[in-house]
C-alpha positions in Angstrom: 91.4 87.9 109.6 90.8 89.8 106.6 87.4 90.2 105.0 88.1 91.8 101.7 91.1 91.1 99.2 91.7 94.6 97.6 93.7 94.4 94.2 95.9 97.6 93.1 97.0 98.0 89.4 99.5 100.8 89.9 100.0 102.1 86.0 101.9 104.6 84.8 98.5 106.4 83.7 96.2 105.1 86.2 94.9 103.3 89.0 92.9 100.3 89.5 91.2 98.7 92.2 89.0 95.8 92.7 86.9 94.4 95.7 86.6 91.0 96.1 85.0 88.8 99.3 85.3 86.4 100.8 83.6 84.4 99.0 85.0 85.3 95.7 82.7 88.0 94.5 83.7 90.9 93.2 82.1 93.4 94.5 83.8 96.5 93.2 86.3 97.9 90.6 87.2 101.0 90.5 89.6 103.5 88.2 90.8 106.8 89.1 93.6 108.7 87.1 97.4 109.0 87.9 99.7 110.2 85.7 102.9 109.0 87.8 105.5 110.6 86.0 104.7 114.2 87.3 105.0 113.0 91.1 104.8 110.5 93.7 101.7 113.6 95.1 99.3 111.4 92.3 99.8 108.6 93.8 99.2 109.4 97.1 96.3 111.6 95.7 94.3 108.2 93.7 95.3 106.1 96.4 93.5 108.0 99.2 90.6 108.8 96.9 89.6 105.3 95.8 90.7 104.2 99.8 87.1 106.1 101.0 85.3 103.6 98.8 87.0 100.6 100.1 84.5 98.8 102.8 85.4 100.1 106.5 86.6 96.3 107.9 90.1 94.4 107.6 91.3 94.2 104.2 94.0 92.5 102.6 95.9 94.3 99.9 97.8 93.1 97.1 99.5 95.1 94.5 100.9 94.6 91.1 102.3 97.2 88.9 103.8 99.1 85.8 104.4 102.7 87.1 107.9 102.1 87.9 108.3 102.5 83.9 107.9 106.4 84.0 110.5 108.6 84.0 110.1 110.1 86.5 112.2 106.8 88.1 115.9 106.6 86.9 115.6 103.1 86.3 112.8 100.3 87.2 114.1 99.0 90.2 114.2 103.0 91.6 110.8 102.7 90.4 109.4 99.5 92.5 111.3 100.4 95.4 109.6 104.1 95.7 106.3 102.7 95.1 106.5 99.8 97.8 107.7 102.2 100.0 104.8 104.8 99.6 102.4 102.1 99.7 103.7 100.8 102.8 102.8 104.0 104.1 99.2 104.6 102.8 97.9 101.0 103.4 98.2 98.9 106.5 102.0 97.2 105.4 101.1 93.9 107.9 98.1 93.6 104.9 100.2 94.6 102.5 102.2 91.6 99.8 103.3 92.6 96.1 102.8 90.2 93.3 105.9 88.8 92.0 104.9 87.1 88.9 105.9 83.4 88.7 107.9 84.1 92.4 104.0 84.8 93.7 102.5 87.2 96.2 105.1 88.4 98.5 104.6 90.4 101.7 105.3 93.4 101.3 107.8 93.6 104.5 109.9 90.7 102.7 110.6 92.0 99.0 114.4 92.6 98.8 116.1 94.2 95.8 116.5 90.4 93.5 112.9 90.8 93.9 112.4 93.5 91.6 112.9 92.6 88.3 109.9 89.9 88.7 107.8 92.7 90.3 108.0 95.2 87.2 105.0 95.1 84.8 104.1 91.6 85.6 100.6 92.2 85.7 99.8 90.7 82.4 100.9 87.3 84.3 98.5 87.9 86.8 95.5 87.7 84.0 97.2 85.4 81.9 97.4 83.1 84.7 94.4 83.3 86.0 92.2 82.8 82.2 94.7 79.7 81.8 93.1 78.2 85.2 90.1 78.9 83.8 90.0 77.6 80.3 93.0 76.1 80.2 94.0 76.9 76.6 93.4 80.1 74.2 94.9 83.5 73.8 94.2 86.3 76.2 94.0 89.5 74.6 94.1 92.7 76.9 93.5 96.3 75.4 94.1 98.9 77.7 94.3 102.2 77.6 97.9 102.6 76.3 99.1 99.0 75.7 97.7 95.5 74.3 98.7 92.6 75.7 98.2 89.4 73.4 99.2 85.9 75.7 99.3 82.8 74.9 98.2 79.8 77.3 97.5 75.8 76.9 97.6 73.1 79.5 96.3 75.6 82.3 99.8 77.9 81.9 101.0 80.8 80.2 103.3 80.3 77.3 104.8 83.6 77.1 107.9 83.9 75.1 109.2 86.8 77.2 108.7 88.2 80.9 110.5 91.4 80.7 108.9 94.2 78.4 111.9 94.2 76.5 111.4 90.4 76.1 107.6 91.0 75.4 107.8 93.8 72.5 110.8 91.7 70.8 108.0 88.6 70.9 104.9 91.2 69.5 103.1 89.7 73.1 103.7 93.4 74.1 102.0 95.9 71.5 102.3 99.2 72.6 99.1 100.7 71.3 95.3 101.3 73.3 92.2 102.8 72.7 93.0 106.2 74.6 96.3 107.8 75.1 97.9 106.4 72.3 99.3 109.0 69.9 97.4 109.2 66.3 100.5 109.6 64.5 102.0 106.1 66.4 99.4 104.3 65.0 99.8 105.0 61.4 101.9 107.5 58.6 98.8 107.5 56.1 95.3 107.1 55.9 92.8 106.8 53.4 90.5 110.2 53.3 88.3 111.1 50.5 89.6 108.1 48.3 93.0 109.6 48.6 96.4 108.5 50.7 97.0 111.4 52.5 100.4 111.4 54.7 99.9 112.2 58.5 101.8 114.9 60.6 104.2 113.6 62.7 102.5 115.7 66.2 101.1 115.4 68.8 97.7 117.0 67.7 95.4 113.9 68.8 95.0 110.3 70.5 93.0 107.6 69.7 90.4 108.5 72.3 89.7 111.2 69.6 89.2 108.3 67.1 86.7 106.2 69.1 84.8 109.1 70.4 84.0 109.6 66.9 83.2 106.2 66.6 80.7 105.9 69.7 83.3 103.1 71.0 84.3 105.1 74.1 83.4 104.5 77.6 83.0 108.1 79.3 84.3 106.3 82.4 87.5 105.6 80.7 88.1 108.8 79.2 90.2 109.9 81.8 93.0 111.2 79.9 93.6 114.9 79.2 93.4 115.5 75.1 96.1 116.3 73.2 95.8 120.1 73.5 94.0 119.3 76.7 90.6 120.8 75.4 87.4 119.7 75.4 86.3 116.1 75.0 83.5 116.4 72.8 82.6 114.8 69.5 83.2 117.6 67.5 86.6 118.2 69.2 87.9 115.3 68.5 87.2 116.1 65.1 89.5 119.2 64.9 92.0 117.5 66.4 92.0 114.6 63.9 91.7 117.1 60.9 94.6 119.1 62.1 96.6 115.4 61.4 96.2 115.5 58.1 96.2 119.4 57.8 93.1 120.6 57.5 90.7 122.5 59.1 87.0 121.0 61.2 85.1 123.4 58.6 87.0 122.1 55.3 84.7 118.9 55.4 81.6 117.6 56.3 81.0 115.8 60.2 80.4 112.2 58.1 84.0 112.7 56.3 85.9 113.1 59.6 83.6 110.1 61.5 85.3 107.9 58.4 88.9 109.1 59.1 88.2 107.5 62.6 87.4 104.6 61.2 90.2 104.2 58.9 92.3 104.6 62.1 90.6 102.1 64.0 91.0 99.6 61.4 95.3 100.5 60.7 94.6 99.8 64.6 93.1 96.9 64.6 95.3 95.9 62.1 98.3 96.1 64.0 96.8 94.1 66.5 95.6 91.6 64.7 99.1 90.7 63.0 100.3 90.0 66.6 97.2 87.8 67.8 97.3 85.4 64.8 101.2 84.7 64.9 100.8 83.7 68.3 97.4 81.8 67.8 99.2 79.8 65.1 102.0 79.4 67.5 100.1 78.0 69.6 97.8 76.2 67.0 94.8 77.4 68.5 91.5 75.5 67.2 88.6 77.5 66.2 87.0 76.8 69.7 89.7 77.8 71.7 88.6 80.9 72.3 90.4 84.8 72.1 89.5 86.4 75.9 88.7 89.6 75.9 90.0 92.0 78.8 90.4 95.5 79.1 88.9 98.7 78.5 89.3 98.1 74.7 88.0 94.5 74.9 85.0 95.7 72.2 87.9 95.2 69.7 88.5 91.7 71.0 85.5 90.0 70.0 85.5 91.5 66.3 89.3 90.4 66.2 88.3 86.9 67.3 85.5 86.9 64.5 88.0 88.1 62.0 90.2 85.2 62.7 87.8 82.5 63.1 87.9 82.1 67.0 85.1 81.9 69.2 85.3 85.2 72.3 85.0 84.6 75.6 84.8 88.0 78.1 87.1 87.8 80.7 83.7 88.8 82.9 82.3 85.1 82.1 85.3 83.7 83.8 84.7 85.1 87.0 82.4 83.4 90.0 80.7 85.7 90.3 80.3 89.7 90.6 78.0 92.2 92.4 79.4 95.6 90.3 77.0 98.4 89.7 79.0 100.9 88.2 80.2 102.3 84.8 83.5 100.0 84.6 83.4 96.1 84.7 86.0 93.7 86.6 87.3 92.8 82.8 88.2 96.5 83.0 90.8 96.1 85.5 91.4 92.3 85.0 94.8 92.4 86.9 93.6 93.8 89.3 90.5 91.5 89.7 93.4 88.1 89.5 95.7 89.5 92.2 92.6 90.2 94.5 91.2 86.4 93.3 94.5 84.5 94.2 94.9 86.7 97.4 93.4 84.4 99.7 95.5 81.4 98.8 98.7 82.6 98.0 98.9 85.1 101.5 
């Protein structure tokens, strides 16, 4: 019988894991980069890396995903196949089962091609589901790296308008825009600098990880992402490579002028966002106590969005039983990952 329930998030970006007992406690969560669409080698790589921290006793293991996106796939259901298949060969496959969003946790051994279209990028579900459980009504709001996921949920169940990410951008419950790898130049086309509206260059000359390393909002242990021009991740780095947006030079302005170009980012940011979590709050006509959860390595911008619209927060850490995590990320970090590992021991 197994004594751990291990939860993979296999992104496109990175991967996840969490540790959870027994019992219920989480006992580890851990993040490791791989950037999928330049080999199946990166997965095998992170998967074997964050494998020597896992405890050295039966484990169960339960995987979700959105890597199969990436191109380096033909097409999705390429993508979950190849993935199942080199899982099934770096993890014990008896312990192995797939979530399968509202079909559940299948074994690994049993997923058949119909199968795949519920596997692809369902792990929002998996969070979404488990929050609704929880709190039973209120809008879970996911900031990631590269994506936001804004989901609605009443009555202890999701309410989600679409399942496919197709489905999902079409409803705005899919916003594809996070606090790392985002391009600056997808997040807006102007920005206020020096009191003037000043057009930005459509290039790929920074992220947003470059914006919130200016503004101090930046986990280290999430800045796993190479820069834009893959140099240096400094402070004054990032603001070069935000100055080079609008055309200009690190040297033509003061530190202070560049730290509020960051901020005007953050806010067209924010902004976006927040368009999307108050259509589907008054979709859902969500009462000023039914709270915005937080999850996510961007979740910081989840309690200020909840304040903004007049919702109490709630962290997706409060909702778990409890956790035993000393290290730089927190379960809310890798929530999927944390809900497939939770449901694990009923659902296998």
């Amino acid at each position: 019988m197994p004594h751990y329930n291990i939860g993979w998030d296999i992104g496109g970006a990175h991967l996840k894991a969490a540790v959870v007992d027994a019992d219920g406690s989480v006992l580890k969560v851990m993040q490791q980069p791989c950037p999928l669409w330049k080999g199946m080698n990166w997965l095998e790589k992170a998967v074997k890396t964050l494998q020597a921290e896992l405890p050295k006793v039966p484990c169960r293991h339960v995987v979700t995903m959105t890597g199969e996106l990436v191109d380096l796939f033909d097409h999705r259901e390429q993508g979950v196949e190849t993935i199942i298949a080199a899982l099934s060969t770096l993890l014990p496959v008896a312990d192995l089962w797939v979530y399968a969003g509202r079909l559940g946790i299948l074994s690994a051994r049993a997923v058949l091609p119909e199968h795949y279209s519920a596997i692809a990028s369902a792990n929002w579900l998996a969070s979404a589901s488990y929050a609704a459980g929880k709190l039973g009504k209120g809008l879970l709001v996911d900031i990631g790296s590269t994506t936001t996921d804004i989901i609605l949920f009443s009555e202890g169940r999701v309410q989600a308008q679409g399942l496919t990410d197709y489905q999902r951008l079409v409803s705005f419950e899919l916003v594809y825009t996070g606090i790392v790898r985002t391009a600056v130049m997808a997040v807006a086309q102007e920005v206020l600098f020096k009191a003037c509206k000043v057009g930005l260059m459509a290039e790929y000359f920074a992220t947003m990880a470059d914006v919130y390393r200016l503004t101090g909002e930046l986990n280290e242990a999430h800045d796993q992402a190479e820069s834009a021009d893959g140099g240096a991740k400094t402070v004054s780095a990032s603001a070069r490579r935000l100055a080079r947006m609008i055309g200009c030079e690190y040297a033509d302005f003061d530190f202070d002028d560049w730290r509020q170009l960051a901020f005007d980012l953050r806010a067209r940011q924010l902004d976006k966002i927040a368009q999307s979590c108050k259509s589907h709050a008054a979709r859902g006509r969500l009462l000023p106590q039914e709270p915005f959860v937080g999850a996510g390595v961007g979740r910081f911008l989840v309690k200020q969005l909840a304040a903004g619209l007049g919702h109490d927060y709630v962290d997706f850490n409060d909702l778990l039983p409890q956790t035993c995590v000393q290290s730089a990320s927190t379960p809310a970090d890798c929530a999927p990952a944390i809900a497939i590992a939770l449901s694990a021991s009923g659902a296998c």
